[in-house]
N, C-alpha and C positions, 0 to 999 in steps of 0.2 A: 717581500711585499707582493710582487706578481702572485704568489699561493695564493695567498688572501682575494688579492682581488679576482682572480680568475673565477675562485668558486662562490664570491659573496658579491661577485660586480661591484665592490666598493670602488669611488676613486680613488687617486692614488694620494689626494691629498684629505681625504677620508683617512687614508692609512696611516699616512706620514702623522695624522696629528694625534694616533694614539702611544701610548709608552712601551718601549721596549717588551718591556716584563708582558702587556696586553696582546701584543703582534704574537709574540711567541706561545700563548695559550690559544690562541684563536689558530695558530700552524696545529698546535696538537688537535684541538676540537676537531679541526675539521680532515687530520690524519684518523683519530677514531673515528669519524662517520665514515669516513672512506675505506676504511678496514670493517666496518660492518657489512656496507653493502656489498663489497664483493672480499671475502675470506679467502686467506690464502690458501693454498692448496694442501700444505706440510707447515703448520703450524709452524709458529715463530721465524717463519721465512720474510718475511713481512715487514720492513722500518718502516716510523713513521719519519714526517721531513725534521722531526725536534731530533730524531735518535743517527740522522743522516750525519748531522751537525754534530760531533761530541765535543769540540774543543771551545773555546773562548772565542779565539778568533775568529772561528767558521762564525758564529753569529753575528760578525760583524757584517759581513756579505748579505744577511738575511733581512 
């Protein structure tokens, strides 16, 4: 939730009130704009916060 709100200054009950499945596309959206503006050095060096997370549980944390 901090992700979110850091780079879209949402509050946090802005956040809380959208659904799982939304928090986690808006993590991706704003991992691709942040891999456009600055590209990584050696290609595919670069996670976004969705690919940090592989497991089920990790997203529970998120």
């Amino acid at each position: 939730m901090s992700f979110i709100s850091y780079y879209f200054h949402w509050s946090e009950d802005e956040v809380l009130s959208m659904e799982h499945a939304t928090r986690r596309r808006w993590c991706k959206e704003i991992s691709e704009i942040n891999k456009s503006l600055s590209p990584a050095k050696s290609k595919g060096s670069e996670k976004s916060i969705t690919e940090m997370y592989q497991t089920k549980d990790a997203y529970k944390h998120m």
